[in-house]
ROROLUM-661491 format. One record per residue (C-alpha): residue in three letters; x, y, z. Coordinates in Angstrom, 3 decimals. Layout:
# residues N
<gulo type="ALA" X="X" Y="Y" Z="Z"/>
...
END
This chain:
# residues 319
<gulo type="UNK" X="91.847" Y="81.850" Z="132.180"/>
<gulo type="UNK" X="93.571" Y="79.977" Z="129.490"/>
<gulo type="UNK" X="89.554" Y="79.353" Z="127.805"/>
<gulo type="UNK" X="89.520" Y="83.068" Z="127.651"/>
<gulo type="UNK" X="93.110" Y="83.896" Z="126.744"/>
<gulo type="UNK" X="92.329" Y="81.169" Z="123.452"/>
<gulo type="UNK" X="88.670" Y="82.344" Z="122.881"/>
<gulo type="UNK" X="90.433" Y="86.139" Z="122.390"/>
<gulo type="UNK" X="93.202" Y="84.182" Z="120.163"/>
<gulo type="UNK" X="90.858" Y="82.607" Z="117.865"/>
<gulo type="UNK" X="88.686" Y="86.150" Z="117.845"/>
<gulo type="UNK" X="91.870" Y="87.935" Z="116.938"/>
<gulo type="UNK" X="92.318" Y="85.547" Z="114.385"/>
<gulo type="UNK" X="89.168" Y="85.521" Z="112.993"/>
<gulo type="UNK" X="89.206" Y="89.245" Z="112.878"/>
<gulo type="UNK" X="92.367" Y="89.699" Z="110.279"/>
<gulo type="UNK" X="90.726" Y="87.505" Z="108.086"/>
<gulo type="UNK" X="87.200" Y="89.668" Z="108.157"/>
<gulo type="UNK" X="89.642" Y="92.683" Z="107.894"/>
<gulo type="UNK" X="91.086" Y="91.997" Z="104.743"/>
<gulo type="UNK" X="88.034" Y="90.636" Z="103.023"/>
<gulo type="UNK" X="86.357" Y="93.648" Z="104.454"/>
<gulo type="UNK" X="88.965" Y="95.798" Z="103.070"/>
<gulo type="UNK" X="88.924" Y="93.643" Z="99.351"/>
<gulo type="UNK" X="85.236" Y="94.001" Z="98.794"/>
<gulo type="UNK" X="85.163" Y="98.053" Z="100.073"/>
<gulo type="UNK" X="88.054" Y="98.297" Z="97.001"/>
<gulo type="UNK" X="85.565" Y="96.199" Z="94.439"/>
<gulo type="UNK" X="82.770" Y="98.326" Z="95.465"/>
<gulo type="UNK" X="84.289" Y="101.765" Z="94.995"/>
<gulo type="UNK" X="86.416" Y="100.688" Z="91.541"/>
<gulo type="UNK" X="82.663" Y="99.701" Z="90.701"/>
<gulo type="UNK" X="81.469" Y="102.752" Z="91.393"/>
<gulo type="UNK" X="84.308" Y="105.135" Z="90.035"/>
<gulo type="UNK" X="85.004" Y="103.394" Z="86.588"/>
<gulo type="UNK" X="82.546" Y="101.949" Z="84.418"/>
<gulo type="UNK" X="83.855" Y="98.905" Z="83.807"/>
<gulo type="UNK" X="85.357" Y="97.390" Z="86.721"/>
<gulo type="UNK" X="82.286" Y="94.739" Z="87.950"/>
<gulo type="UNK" X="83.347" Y="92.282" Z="85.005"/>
<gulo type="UNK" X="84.287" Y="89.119" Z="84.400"/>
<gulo type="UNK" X="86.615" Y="90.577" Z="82.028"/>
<gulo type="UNK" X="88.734" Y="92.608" Z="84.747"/>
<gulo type="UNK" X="88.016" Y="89.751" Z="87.115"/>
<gulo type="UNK" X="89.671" Y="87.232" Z="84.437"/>
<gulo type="UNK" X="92.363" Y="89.720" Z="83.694"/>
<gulo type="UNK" X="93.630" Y="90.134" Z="87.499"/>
<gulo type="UNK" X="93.367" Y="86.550" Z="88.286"/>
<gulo type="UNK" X="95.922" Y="85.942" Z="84.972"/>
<gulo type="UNK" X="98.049" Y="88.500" Z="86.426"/>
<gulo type="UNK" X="98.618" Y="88.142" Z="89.961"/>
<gulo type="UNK" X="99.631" Y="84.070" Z="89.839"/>
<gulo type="UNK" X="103.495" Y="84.544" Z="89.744"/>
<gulo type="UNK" X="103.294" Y="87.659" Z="92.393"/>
<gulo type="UNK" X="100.868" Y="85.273" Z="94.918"/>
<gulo type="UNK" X="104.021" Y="82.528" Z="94.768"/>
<gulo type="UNK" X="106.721" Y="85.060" Z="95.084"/>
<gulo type="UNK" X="104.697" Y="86.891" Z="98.229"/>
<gulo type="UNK" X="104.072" Y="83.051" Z="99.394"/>
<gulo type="UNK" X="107.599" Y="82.209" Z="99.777"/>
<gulo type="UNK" X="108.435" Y="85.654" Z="101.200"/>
<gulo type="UNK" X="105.785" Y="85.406" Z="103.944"/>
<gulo type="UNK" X="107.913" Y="82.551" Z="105.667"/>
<gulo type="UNK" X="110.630" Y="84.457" Z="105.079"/>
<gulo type="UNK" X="109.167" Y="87.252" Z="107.240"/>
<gulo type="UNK" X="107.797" Y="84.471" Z="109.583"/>
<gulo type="UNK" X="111.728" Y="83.511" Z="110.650"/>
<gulo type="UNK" X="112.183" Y="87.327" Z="111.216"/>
<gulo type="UNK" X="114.050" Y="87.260" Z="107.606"/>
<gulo type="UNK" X="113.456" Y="89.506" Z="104.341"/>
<gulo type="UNK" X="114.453" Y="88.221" Z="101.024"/>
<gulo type="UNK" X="115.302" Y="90.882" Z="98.146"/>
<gulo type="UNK" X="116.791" Y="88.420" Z="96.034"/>
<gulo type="UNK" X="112.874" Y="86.712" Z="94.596"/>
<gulo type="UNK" X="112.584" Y="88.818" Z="91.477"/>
<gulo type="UNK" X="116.133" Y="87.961" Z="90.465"/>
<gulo type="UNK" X="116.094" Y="84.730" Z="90.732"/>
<gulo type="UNK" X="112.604" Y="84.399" Z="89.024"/>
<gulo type="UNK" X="114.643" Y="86.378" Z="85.709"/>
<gulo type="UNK" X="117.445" Y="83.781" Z="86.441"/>
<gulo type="UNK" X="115.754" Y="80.798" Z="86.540"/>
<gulo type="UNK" X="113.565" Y="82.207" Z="83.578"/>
<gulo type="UNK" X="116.715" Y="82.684" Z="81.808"/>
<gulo type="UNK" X="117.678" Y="79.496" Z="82.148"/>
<gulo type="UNK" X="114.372" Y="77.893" Z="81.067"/>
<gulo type="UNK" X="114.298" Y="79.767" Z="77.623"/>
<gulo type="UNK" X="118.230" Y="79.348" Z="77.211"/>
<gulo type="UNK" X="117.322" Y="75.949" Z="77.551"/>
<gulo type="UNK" X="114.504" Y="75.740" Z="75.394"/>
<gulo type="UNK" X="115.629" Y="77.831" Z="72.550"/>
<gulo type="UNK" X="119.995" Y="77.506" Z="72.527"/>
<gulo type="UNK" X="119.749" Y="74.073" Z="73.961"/>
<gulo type="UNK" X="116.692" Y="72.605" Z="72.140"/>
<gulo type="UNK" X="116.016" Y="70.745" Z="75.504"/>
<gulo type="UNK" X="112.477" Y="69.243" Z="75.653"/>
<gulo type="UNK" X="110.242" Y="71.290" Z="78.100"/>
<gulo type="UNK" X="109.938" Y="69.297" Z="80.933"/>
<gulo type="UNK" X="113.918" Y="68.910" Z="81.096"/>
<gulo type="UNK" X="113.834" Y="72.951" Z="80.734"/>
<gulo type="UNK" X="111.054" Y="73.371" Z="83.574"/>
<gulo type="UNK" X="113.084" Y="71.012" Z="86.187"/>
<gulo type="UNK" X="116.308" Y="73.292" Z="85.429"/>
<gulo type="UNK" X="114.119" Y="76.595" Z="86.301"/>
<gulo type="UNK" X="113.187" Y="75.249" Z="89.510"/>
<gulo type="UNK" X="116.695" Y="73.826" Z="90.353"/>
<gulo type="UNK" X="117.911" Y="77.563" Z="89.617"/>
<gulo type="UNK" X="115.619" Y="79.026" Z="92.067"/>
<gulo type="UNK" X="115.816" Y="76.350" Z="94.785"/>
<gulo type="UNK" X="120.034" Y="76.465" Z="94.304"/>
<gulo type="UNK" X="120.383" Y="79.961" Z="94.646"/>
<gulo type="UNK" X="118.583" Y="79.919" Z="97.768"/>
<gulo type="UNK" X="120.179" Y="77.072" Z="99.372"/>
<gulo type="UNK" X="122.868" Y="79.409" Z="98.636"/>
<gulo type="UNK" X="121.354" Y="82.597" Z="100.250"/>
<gulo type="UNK" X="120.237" Y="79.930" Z="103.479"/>
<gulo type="UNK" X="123.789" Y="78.548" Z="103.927"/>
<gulo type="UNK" X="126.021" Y="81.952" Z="103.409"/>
<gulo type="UNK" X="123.981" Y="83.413" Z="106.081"/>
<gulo type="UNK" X="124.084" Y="80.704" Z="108.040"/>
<gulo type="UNK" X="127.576" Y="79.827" Z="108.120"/>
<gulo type="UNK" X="129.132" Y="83.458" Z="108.718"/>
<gulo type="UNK" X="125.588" Y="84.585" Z="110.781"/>
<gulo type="UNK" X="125.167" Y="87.590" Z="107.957"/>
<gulo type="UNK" X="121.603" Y="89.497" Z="108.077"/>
<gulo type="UNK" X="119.521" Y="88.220" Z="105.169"/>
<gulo type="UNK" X="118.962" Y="91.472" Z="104.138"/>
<gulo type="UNK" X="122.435" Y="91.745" Z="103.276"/>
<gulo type="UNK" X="122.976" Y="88.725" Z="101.623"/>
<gulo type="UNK" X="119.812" Y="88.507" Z="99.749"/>
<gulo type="UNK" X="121.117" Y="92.220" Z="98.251"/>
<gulo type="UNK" X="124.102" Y="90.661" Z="96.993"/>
<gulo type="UNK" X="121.964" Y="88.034" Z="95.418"/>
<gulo type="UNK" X="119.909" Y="90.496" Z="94.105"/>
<gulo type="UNK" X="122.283" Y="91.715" Z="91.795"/>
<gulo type="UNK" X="124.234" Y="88.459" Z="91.128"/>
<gulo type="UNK" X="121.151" Y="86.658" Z="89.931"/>
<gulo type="UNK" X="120.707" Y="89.420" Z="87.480"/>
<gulo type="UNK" X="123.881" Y="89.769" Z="86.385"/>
<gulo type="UNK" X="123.588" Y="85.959" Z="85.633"/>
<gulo type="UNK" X="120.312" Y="86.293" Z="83.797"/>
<gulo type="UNK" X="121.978" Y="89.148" Z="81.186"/>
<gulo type="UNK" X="125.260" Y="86.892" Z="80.893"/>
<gulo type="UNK" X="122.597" Y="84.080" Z="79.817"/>
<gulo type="UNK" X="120.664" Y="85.651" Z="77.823"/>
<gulo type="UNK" X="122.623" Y="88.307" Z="76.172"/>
<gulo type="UNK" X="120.647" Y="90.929" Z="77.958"/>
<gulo type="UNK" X="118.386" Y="89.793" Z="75.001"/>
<gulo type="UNK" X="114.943" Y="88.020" Z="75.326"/>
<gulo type="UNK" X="114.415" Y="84.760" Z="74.506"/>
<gulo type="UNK" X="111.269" Y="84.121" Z="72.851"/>
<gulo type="UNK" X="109.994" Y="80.433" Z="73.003"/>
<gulo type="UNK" X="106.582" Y="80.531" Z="72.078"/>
<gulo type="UNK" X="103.815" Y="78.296" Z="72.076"/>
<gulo type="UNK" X="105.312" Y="75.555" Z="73.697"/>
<gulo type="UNK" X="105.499" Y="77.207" Z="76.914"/>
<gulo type="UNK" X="102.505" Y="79.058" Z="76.286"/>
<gulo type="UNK" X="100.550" Y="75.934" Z="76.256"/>
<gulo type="UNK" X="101.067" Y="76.047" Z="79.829"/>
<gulo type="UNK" X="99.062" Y="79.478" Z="80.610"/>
<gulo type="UNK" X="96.234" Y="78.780" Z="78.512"/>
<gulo type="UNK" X="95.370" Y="75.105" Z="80.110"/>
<gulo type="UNK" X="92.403" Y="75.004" Z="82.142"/>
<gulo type="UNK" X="91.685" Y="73.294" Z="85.402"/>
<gulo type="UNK" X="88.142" Y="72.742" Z="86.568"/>
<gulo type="UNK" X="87.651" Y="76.222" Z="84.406"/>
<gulo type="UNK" X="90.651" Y="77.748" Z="86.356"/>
<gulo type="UNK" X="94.215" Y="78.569" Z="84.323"/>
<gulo type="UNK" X="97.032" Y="76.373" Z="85.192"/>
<gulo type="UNK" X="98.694" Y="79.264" Z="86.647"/>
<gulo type="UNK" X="95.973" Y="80.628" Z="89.028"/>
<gulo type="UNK" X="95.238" Y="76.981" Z="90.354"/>
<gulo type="UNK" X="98.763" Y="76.476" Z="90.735"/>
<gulo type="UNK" X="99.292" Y="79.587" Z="92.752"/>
<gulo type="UNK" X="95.869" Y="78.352" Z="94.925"/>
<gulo type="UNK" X="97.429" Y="74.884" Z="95.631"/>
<gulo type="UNK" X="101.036" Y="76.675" Z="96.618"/>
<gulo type="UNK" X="98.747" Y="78.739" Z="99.123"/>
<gulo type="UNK" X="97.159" Y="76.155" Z="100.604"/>
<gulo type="UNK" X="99.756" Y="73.642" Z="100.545"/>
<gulo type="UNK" X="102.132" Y="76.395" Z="102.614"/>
<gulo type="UNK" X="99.185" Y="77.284" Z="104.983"/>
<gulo type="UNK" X="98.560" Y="73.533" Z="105.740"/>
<gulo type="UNK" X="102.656" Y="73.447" Z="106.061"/>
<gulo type="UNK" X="102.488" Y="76.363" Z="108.556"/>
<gulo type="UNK" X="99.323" Y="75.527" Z="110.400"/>
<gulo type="UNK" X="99.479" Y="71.226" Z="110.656"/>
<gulo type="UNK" X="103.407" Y="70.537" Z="110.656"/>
<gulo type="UNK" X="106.110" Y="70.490" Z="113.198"/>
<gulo type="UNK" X="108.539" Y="72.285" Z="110.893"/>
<gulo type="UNK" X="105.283" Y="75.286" Z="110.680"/>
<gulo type="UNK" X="105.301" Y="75.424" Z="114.845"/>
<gulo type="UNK" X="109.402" Y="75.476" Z="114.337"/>
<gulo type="UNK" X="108.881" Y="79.002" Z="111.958"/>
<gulo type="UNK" X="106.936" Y="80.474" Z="114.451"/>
<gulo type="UNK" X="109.096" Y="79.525" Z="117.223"/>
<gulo type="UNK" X="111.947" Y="80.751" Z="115.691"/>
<gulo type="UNK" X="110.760" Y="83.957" Z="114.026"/>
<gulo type="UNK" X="108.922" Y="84.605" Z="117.973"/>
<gulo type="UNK" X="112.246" Y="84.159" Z="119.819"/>
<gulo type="UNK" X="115.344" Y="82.341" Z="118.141"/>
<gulo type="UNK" X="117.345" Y="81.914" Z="121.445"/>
<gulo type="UNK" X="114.075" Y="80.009" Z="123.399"/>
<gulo type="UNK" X="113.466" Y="78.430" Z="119.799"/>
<gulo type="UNK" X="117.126" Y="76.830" Z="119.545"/>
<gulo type="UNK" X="116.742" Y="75.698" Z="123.636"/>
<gulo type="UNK" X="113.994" Y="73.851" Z="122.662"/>
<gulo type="UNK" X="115.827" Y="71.975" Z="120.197"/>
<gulo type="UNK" X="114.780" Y="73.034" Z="116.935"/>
<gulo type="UNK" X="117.316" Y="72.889" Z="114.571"/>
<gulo type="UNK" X="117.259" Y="76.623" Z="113.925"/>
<gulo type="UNK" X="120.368" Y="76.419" Z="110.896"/>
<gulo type="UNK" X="118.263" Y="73.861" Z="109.241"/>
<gulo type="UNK" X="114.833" Y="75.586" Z="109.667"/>
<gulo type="UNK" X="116.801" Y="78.875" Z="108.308"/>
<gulo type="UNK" X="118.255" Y="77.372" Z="105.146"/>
<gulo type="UNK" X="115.295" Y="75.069" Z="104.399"/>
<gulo type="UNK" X="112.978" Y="78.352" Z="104.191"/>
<gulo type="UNK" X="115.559" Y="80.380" Z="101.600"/>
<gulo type="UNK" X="116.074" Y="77.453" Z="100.072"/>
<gulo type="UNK" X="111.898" Y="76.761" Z="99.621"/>
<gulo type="UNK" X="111.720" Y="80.998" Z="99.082"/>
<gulo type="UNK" X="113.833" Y="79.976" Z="95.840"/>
<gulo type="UNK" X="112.437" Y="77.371" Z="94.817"/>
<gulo type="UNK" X="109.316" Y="79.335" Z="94.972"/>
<gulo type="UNK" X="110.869" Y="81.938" Z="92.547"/>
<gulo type="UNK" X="112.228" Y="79.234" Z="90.402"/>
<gulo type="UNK" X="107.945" Y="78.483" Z="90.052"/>
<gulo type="UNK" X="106.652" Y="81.435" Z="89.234"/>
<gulo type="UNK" X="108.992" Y="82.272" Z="86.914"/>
<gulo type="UNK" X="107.834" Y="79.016" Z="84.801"/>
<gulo type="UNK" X="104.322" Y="81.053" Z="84.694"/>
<gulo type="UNK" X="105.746" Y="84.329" Z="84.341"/>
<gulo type="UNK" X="107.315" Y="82.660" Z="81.178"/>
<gulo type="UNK" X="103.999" Y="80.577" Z="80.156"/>
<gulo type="UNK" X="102.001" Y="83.979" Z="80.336"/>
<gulo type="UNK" X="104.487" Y="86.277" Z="77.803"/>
<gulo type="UNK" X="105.626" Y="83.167" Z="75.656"/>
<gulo type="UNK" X="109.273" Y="84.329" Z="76.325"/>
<gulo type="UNK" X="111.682" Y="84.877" Z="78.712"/>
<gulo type="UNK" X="112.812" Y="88.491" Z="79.584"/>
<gulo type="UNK" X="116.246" Y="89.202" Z="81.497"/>
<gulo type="UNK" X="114.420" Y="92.535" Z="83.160"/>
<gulo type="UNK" X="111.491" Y="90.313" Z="84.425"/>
<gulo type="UNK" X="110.785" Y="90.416" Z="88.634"/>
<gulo type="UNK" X="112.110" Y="94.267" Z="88.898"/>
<gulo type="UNK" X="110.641" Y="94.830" Z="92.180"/>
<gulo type="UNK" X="109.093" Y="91.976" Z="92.362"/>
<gulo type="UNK" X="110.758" Y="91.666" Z="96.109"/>
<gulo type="UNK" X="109.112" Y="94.878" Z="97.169"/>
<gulo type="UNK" X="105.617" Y="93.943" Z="95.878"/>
<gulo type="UNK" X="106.390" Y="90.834" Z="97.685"/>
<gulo type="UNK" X="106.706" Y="92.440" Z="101.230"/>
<gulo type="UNK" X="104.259" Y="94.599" Z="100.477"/>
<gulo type="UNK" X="101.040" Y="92.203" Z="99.980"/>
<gulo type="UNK" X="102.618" Y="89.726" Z="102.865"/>
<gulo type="UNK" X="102.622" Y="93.470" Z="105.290"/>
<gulo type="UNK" X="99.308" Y="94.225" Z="104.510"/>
<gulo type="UNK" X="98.186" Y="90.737" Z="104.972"/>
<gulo type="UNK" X="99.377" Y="91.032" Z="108.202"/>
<gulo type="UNK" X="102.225" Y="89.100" Z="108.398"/>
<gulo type="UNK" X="104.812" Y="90.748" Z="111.263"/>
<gulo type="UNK" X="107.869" Y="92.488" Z="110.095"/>
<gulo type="UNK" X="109.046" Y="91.510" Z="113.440"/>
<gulo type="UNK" X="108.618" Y="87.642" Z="113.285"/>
<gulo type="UNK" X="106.852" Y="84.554" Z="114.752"/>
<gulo type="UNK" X="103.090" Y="85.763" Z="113.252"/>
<gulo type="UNK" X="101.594" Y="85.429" Z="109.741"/>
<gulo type="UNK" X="99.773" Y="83.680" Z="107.229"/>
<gulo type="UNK" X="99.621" Y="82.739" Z="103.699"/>
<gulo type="UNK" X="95.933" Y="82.769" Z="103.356"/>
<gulo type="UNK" X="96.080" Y="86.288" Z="104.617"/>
<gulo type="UNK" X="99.364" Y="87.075" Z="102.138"/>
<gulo type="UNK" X="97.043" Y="86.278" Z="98.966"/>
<gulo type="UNK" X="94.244" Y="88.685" Z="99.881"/>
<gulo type="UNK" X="97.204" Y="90.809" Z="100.684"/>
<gulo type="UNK" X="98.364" Y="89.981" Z="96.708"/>
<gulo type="UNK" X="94.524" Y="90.622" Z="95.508"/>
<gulo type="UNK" X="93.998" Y="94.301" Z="97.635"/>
<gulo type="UNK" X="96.804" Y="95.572" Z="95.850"/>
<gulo type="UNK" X="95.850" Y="93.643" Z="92.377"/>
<gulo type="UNK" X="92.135" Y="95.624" Z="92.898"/>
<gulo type="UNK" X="93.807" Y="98.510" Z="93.992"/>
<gulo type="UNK" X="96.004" Y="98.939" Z="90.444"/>
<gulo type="UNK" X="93.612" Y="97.878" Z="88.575"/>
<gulo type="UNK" X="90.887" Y="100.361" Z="89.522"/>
<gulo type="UNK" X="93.193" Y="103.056" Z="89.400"/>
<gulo type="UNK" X="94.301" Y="102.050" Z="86.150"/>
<gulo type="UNK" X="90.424" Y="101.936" Z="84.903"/>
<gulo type="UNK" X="89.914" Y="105.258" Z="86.297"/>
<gulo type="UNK" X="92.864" Y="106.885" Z="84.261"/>
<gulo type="UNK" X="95.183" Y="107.366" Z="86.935"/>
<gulo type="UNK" X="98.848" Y="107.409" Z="85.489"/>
<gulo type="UNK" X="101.650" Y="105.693" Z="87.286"/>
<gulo type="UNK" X="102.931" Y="108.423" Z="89.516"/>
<gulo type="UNK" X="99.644" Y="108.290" Z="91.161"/>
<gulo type="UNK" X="99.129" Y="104.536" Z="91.273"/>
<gulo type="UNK" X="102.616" Y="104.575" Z="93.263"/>
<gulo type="UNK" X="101.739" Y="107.228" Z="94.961"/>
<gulo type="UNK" X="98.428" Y="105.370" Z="96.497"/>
<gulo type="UNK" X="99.646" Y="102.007" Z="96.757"/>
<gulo type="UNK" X="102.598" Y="103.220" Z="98.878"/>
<gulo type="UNK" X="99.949" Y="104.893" Z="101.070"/>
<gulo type="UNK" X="98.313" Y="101.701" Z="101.505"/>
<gulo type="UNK" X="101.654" Y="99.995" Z="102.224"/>
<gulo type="UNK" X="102.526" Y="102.343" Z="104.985"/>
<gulo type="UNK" X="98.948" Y="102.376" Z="106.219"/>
<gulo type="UNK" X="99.515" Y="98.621" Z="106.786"/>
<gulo type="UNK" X="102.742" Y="98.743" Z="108.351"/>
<gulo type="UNK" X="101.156" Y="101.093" Z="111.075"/>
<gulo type="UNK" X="98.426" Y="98.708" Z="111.649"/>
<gulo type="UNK" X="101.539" Y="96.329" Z="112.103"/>
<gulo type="UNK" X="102.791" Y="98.534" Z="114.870"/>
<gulo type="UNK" X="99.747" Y="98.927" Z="116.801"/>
<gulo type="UNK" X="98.629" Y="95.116" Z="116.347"/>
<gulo type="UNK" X="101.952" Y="93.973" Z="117.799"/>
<gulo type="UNK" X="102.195" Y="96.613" Z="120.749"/>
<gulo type="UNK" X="98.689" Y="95.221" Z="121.638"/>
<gulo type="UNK" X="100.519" Y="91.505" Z="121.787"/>
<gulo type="UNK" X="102.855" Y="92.512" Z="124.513"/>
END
């Protein structure tokens, strides 16, 4: 019985996977087929420059989602801690590294703070996360003057360095993926995610640590944010107050139709950056094909919704 109940597991499993690549390579072929210069290496090159910064942000919020959380605070704290690096860099005259390592302490700082404040007075993350929403970007005008701080080729230098023919930024975002997935999949603190996200009252009698499980993912979430805004900044050469509008929502978007569970205690990161690449295809067809942005929004919140009813049915079938 149990043979059979882990043979349908592992089929299950195997089947999101196929799903989404199915559902990639069905978007290729038809932008292929509708525009006349999709299948390039050109549009290939240009998505897999763009999409670094949004597969770290939708990495972080996938554990999020795993603990049964949401996080609306990741595209604020990407234009705060990108604030910070180019305040640092251009008012400051701080060497890079120096301005780098106070990015990422932004971003992992503010979300110890989001992981403790909803800790200690038990407040919904959504709530919390809001607030931090528009604190963080609050902070990032105050820092930069509501003015963009342009640092140029020193930063730069980072986005155009190459990595077994890869940019920096894409094989950074590859090694986040896989170093999460290995974190979910091989580590007790990946079994304690699930446990908690799946029930947090069996998860806390079993004696994880649920407080310190909670804060440790906002805090990584941040720190994640804190990341991808050091590429964000490498790929425009400046740092921009307004950067990571909506960022959050493009987040839970890719990590839904990857099919992570809005509900908790399933999901993957693997799955979250095909989730990141379906919608990269998906915008970037449309935009090939001459659609303007109402209708790109249009589609891709089609898609969303689409995957959040697949969510529904997948989980009803798990009960």
């Amino acid at each position: 019985m149990t043979h059979r109940i882990n043979r349908r597991t592992r089929l299950s499993f195997l089947g999101d996977y196929l799903g989404l690549l199915g559902v990639l390579a069905l978007l290729v072929v038809l932008c292929s087929l509708t525009t006349q210069h999709f299948f390039s290496l050109i549009t290939f090159r240009t998505i897999a420059n763009q999409i670094p910064d949004a597969v770290i942000i939708a990495s972080g919020m996938t554990l999020v989602l795993i603990i049964a959380g949401i996080d609306l605070s990741v595209g604020s704290l990407l234009a705060l801690s990108a604030a910070v690096l180019g305040v640092a860099m251009v008012n400051w005259q701080q060497p890079l590294v120096v301005a780098l390592l106070l990015a990422l302490a932004t971003g992992l700082g503010a979300g110890l703070l989001n992981g403790l404040v909803i800790v200690r007075w038990r407040l919904p993350s959504f709530i919390v996360t809001l607030g931090m929403l528009e604190a963080a970007r609050g902070a990032a005008y105050l820092a930069t003057d509501s003015k963009t701080q342009y640092i140029g080729s020193q930063i730069e230098a980072v986005a155009e360095a190459n990595i077994l023919g890869l940019g920096l930024p894409f094989a950074v975002a590859l090694v986040t993926v896989l170093a999460l997935q290995v974190l979910l999949t091989q580590t007790l603190f990946g079994r304690h995610l699930f446990a908690l996200g799946g029930n947090e009252e069996s998860a806390r009698l079993s004696g994880v640590r649920v407080e310190r499980v909670r804060v440790a993912v906002f805090t990584l979430a941040g720190g994640l944010s804190g990341l991808a805004a050091i590429i964000h900044c490498a790929r425009l050469g400046a740092a921009d107050p307004n950067a990571g509008i909506g960022y959050e929502l493009n987040a839970i978007a890719a990590v839904v139709i990857g099919g992570t569970s809005l509900m908790g205690g399933r999901g993957s990161v693997v799955r979250t950056l095909l989730g990141v690449l379906i919608i990269a295809v998906l915008e970037s067809g449309l935009a090939q094909a001459g659609a303007g942005e109402p209708t790109k929004r249009l589609v891709t919140g089609g898609v969303i919704v689409a995957a959040v009813i697949m969510d529904y049915y997948r989980n009803r079938e798990r009960l």
